[in-house]
N, C-alpha and C positions, 0 to 999 in steps of 0.2 A: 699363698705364694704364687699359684700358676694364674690367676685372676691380675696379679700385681705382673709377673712377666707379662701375659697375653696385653696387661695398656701401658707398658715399658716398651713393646713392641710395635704396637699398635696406635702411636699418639700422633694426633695431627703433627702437621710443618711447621705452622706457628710455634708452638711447643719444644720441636726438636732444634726450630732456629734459637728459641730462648736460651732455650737450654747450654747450646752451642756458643752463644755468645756471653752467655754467663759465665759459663765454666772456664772459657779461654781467657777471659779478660782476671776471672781469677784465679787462673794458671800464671798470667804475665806478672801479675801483682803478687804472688808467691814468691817467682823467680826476684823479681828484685828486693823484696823484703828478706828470700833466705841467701839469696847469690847462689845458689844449688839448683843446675838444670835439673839435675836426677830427681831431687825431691820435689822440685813444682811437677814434674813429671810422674814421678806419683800419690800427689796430690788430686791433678784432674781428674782421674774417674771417680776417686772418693767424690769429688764435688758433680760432677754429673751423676752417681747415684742417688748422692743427698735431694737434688733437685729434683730428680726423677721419684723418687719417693715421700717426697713435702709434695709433691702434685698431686700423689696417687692419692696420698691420706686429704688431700683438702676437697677434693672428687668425694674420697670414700664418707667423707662425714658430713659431706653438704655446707665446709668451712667456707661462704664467700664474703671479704670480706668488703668488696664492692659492689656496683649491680653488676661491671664492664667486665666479661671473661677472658678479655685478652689482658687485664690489669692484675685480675686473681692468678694467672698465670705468671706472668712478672711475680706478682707478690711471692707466690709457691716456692720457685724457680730460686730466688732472693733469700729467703727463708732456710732454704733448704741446703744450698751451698754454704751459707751461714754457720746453720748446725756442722754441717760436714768438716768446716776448716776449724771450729772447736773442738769437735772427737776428734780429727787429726791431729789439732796441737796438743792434745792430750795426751795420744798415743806415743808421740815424740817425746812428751817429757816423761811419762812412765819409760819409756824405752830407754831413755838417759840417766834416769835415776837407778834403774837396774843394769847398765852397763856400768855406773860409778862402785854402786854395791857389790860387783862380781869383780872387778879392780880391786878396793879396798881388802878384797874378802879372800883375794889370791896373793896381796901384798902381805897381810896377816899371814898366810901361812907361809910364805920365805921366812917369814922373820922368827918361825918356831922351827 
């Protein structure tokens, strides 16, 4: 874990612009897919962590999937926001199917 902070802190500019431009662009693509500032808002760190963590693991396991480092980066960066906005939309619908369950569950007992 402090291995993964010290090169979360520690990553070149390349890297942290990727990163930056990934996450924001799919920050904006959030917003207009949900119409919800608050939730593309937070959305983007999930997607900057994801990114940040598909990099560390493709570093930590020697994954390149090119010869070109600044593509493997792209790829990582790509990859990683990916996963990130799948456990998001995950988290979302767990969260909505457990606020309909505690609804129904509270309507149930008015009616006893």
């Amino acid at each position: 874990m402090l291995d993964f902070l010290n090169r979360a802190v520690t990553v070149d500019t390349y890297t942290l612009v990727v990163v930056a431009m990934l996450s924001g662009w799919a920050g904006v693509l959030t917003l207009h897919v949900l119409s919800r500032t608050v939730l593309a808002l937070v959305f983007v760190p999930g997607f900057i962590l994801g990114a940040l963590v598909t990099n560390y693991v493709f570093e930590l396991t020697g994954f390149y999937p090119t010869p070109d480092r600044e593509t493997n980066v792209v790829i990582a960066c790509t990859s990683g926001i990916v996963m990130a906005l799948l456990a998001s939309h995950r988290a979302l619908v767990e969260a909505g199917d457990l606020e309909r369950r505690i609804v129904a569950l509270e309507e149930k007992e008015k009616i006893r």
